[in-house]
C-alpha positions in Angstrom: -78.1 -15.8 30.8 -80.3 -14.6 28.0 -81.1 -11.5 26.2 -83.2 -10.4 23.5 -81.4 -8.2 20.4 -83.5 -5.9 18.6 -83.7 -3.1 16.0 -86.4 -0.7 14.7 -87.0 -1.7 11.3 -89.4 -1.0 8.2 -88.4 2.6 8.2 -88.5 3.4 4.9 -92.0 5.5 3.0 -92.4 5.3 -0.7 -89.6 5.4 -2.8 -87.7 6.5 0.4 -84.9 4.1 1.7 -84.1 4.0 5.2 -82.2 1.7 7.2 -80.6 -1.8 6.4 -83.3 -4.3 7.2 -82.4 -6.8 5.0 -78.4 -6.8 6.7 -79.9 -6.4 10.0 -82.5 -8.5 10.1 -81.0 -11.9 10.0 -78.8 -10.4 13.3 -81.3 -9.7 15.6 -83.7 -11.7 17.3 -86.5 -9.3 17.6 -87.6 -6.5 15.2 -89.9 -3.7 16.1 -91.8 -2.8 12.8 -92.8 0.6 12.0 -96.9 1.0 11.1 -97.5 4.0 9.3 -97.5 6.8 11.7 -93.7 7.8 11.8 -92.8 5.8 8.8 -93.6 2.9 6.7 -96.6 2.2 4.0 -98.8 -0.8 3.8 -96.1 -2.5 1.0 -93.0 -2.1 3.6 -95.4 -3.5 6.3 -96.0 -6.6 4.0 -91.6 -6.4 2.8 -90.8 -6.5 6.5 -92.9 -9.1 7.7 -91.6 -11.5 5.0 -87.9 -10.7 5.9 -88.7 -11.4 9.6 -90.3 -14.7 8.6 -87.3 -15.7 6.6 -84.9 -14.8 8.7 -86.7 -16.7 12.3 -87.1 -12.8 13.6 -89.9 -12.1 16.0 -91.9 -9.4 14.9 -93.5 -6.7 17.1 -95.3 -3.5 16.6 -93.2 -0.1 16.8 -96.4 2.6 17.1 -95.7 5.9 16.7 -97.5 9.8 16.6 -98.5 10.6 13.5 -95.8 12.1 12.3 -94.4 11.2 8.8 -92.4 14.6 8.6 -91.0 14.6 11.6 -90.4 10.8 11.8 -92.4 10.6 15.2 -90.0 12.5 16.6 -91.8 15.8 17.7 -94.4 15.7 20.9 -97.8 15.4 20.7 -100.3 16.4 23.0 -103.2 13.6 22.8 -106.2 12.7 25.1 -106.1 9.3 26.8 -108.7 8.1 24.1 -106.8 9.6 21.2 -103.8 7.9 22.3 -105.4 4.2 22.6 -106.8 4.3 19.3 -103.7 5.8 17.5 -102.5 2.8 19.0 -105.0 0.2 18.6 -105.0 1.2 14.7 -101.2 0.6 14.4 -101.7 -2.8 16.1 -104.4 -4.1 13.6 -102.6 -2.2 10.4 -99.6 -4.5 11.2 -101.6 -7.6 12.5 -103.3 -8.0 9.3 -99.9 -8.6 7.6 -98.6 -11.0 10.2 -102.1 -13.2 10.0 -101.9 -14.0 6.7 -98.5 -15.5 6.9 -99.8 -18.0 10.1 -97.3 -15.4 12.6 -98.1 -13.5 16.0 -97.3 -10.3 16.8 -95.1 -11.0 19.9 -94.3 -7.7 21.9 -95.7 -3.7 21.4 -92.8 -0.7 21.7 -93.8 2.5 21.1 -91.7 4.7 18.8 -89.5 8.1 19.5 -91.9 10.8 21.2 -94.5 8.5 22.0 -91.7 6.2 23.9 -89.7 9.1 25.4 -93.2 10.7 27.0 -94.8 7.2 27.6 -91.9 6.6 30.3 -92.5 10.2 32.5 -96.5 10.8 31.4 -98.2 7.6 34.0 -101.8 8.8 31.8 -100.4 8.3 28.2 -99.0 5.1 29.8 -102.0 4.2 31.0 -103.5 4.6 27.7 -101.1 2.8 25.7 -101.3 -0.3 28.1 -105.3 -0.2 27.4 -104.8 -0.4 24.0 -102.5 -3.5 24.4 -104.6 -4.9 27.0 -108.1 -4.4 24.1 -106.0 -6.0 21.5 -104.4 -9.0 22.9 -103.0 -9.7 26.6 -100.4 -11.9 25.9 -98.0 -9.3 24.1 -95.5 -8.1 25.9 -94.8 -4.3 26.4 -91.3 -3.4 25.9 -90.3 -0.3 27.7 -87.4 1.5 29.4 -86.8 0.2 32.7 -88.0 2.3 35.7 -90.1 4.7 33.3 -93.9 5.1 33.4 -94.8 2.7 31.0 -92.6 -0.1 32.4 -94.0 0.3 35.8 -97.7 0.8 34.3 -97.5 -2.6 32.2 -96.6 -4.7 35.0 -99.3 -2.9 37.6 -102.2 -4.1 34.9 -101.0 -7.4 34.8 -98.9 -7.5 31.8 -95.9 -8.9 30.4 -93.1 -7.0 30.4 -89.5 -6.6 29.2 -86.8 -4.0 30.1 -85.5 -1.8 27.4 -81.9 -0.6 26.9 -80.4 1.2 24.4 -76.7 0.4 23.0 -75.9 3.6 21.2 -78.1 6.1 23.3 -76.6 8.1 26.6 -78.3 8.1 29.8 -79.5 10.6 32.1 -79.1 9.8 36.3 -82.8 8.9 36.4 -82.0 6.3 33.8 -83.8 8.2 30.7 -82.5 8.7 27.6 -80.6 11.6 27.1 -82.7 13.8 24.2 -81.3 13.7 20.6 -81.1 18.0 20.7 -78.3 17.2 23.2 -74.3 16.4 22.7 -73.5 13.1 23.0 -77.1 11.8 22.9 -75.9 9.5 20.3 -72.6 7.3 20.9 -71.0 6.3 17.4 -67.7 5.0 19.6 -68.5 1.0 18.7 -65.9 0.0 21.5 -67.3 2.0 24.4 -71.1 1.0 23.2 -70.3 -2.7 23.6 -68.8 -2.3 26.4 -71.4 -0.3 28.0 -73.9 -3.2 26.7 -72.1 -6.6 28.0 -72.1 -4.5 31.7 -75.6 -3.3 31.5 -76.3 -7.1 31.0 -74.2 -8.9 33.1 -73.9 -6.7 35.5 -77.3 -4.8 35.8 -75.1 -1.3 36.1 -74.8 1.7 33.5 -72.4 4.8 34.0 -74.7 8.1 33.6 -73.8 10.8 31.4 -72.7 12.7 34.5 -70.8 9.7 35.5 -72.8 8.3 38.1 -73.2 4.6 38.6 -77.1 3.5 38.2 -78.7 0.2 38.1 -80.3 -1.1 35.6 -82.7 -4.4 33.4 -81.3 -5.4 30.2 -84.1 -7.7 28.9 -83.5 -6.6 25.5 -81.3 -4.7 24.0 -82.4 -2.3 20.9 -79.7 -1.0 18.2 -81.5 2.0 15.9 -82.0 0.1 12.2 -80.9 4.0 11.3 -77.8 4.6 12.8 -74.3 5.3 11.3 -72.9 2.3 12.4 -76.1 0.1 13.0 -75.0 -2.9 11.3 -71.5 -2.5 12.8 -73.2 -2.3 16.5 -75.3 -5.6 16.1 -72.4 -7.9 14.7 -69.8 -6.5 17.4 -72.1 -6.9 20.3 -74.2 -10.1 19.3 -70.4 -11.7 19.0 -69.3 -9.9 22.2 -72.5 -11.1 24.6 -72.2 -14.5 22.8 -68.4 -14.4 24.1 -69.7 -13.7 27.7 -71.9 -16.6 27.4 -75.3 -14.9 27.2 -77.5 -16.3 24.2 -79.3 -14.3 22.7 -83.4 -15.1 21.5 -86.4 -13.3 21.3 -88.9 -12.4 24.4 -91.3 -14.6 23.8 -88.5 -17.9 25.1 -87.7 -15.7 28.0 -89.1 -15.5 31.2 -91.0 -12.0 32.0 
């Protein structure tokens, strides 16, 4: 059994520090760098790139509305065009980076809003897939399972990996409950590994209502930001590792 760990990283803008990439980094096996919309500049592009490389990480894009105030947070109403070439331009800002060391961008998951809408709006979906598709085929869209997006990626032929989240609640329909409600966010590191090593052994999540629902666990994403962040990715890489499961990034999995 295998199972990708990753984390949103290369959060921090300026002389603003977010995060704990460089404790985090050498924990996961995936990282989903930030490209200038929601955060990041073209220095913590080039810092996070290098800290992947170092520490064997595989590094994918993490595209976001542009949004530095309210972190990509806030929805956006874009056309299908505006949308692919927010996109696209995220994709090339952080492929520039990643060819000049020799690496390959190896998977594409959208940030905050733009994820959260991407996974009920089938256009935006659409859109975002295009872009991927322009750029380069072979990355892989990573997406919560059952959503829009998921379901759009694999009808165009792409590869795709199942999303979950290990210090997010879920909703029935298997979205993620919004931030603006209680208990959106679960800081309990006991009940969030739990929840993890079932969602991937098992394929089964309990809702926030308490319903049973099925679910992927392809990879498994702890916020970079979070309180207990770095607590979450040593307590449930050391827990799956336990059950067995290794852990490694998407691109040695089969999709």
């Amino acid at each position: 059994m295998r199972v990708d760990l990753n984390s949103d990283i290369g959060e921090s803008f300026g002389r603003y520090t977010l995060g704990m990439d460089e404790r985090i980094i050498p924990l996961v096996s995936s990282v989903n760098a930030a490209c200038g919309f929601h955060a990041a500049d073209p220095c913590v592009m080039e810092k996070t790139v290098e800290r992947a490389a170092v520490a064997g990480a595989a590094v994918g894009a993490h595209p976001g509305f542009p949004d530095l105030m309210g972190f990509g947070r806030r929805n956006m109403q874009l056309s299908p065009a505006e949308a692919k070439a927010y996109v696209l331009y995220q994709l090339g800002a952080l492929d520039a980076f990643l060819r000049v060391r020799g690496q390959r961008m190896q998977h594409v998951k959208p940030h905050g809003a733009l994820y959260n809408m991407a996974a009920k709006d089938p256009v935006l979906a659409r859109a975002i897939c295009e872009a991927v598709l322009a750029f380069d085929r072979e990355l892989i869209v990573l997406a919560l399972f059952g959503g829009a997006l998921y379901q759009t990626a694999k009808e165009l032929g792409l590869r795709t990996a199942s999303e979950v989240f290990a210090d997010r609640a879920y909703e029935a329909d298997g979205t993620l409950v919004p931030r603006s409600k209680p208990g959106a966010m679960l800081t309990d590191e006991t009940l969030a590994i739990a929840r993890v090593v079932r969602m991937v052994t098992e394929g089964r999540l309990t809702a926030v209502d308490g319903q049973d629902i099925p679910i992927r666990a392809d990879s498994i994403c702890v916020h970079g930001d979070g309180e207990k962040a770095l607590l979450f990715v040593e307590r449930i890489r050391a827990a799956l590792e336990r059950k067995g499961v290794e852990i490694c990034p998407l691109r040695e999995m089969a999709l």
